[in-house]
N, C-alpha and C positions, 0 to 999 in steps of 0.2 A: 424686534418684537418677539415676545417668548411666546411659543406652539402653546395654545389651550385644547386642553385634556378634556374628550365630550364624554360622560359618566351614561352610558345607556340606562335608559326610562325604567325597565326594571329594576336595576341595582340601588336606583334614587329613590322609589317607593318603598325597596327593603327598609335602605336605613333609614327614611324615614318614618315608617311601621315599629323597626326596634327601637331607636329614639323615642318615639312617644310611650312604647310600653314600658321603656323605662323608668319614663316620670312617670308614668300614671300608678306600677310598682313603685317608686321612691315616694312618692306622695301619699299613696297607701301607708306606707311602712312609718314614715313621718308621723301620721297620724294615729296611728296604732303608741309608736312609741309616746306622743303625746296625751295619749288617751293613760297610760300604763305610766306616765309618771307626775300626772298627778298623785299626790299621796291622800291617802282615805284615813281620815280619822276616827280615833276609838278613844271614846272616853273614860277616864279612869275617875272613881266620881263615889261620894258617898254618903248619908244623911249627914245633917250636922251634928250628932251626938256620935259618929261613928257606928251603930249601931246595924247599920248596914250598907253595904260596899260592894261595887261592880263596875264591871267593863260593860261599855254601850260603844257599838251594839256586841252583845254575846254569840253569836253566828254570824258569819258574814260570807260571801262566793264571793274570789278576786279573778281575775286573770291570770295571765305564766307572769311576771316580770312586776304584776304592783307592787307599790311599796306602801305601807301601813304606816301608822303613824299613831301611837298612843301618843297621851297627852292628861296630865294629870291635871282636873280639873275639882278635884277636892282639896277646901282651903286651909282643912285642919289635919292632913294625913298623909303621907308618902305610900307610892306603890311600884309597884314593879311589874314588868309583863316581861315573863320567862318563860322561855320552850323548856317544856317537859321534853328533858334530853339527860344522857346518864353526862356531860359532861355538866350538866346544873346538878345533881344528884340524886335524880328524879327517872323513871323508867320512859323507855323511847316512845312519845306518843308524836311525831311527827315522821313524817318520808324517810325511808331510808335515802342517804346521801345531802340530804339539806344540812343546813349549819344549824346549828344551836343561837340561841342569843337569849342575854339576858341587860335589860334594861341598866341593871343597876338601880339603885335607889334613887326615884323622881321627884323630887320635891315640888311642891303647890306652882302650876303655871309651867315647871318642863317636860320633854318631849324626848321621846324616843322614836328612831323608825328602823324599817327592818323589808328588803325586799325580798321576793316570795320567788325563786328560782328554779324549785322543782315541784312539778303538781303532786297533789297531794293532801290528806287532813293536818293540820296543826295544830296541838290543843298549847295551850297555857296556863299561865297562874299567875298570881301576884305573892312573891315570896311570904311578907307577913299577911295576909289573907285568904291564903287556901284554904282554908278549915273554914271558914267562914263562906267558903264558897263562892270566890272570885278568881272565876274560870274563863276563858273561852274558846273556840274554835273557830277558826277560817278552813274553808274548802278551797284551794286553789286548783283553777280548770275541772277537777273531776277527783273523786276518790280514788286511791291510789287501789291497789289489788292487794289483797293481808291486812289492810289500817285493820279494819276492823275487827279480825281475830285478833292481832296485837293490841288493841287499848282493851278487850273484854279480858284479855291473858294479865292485863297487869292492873285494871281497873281496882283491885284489893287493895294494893300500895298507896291508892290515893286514901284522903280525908273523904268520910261521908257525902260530905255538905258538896265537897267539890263534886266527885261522882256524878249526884242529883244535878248539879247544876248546868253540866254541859247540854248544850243543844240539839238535837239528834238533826245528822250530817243530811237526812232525806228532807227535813227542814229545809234548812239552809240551801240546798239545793232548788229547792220549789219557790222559798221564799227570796233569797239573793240577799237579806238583813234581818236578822232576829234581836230584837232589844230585848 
């Protein structure tokens, strides 16, 4: 018969204190991640005569880790949703250290997504409709510290229409969705 091992009463409450704090951590974390990856959609959308054209919603507060997801839901036009980033050829209006991205050309019915990994403002565009003023911005967690001397330092290099059209970030903040 092999010698049983008696675990004194304190050390059995330990680990069973750190066990439970670990699921009730892993379960949190679980959750969080499931909350962050559902993806939020943004519609890319606009009259039937083309006449006028936007992203819904045009402001929006995400979390550290969501991922977006445009979605071209106009049935006579292709669009894009691009980070205003010098590798799109356009002046840096998101995070320093975020990636860049750029859709590509959407046609009626697809989808592009893109997750948000450093906090921060991000503005964009839709390559043939900027000047027509098909902009937007996401607040991820909180504004970053500089965003906002840097988009008012390069704010000239955009198109009018777009300038006007961004959302102001205290907005978005207050609101959580700006259409």
């Amino acid at each position: 018969m092999a010698a049983r091992r008696v675990v004194p009463t304190s050390l059995r409450r330990r680990l069973l204190l750190q066990g439970g704090g670990l699921c009730a951590l892993a379960a949190l974390a679980g959750q969080r991640l499931a909350l962050a990856a559902d993806a939020i959609d943004i519609d890319m959308a606009g009259t039937a005569n083309g006449a006028e054209v936007w992203f819904r919603p045009r402001g929006l507060l995400v979390p550290l880790g969501q991922t977006v997801r445009w979605v071209n839901r106009d049935t006579g036009n292709v669009h894009t949703a691009t980070a205003y980033h010098p590798d799109n050829g356009k002046p840096l209006r998101i995070p320093h250290g975020a990636l860049a991205w750029d859709s590509d050309y959407l046609m009626p019915g697809q989808s592009f997504s893109y997750t948000f990994r450093v906090p921060g403002v991000y503005d964009y565009f839709c390559k043939p409709h900027e000047h027509a003023g098909m902009v937007g911005r996401i607040v991820v967690q909180a504004p970053d510290s500089g965003a906002r001397a840097q988009r008012n330092a390069n704010d000239a290099q955009l198109p009018r229409a777009a300038r006007d059209a961004f959302v102001d970030v205290a907005r978005i903040l207050e609101e959580g969705r700006v259409d």
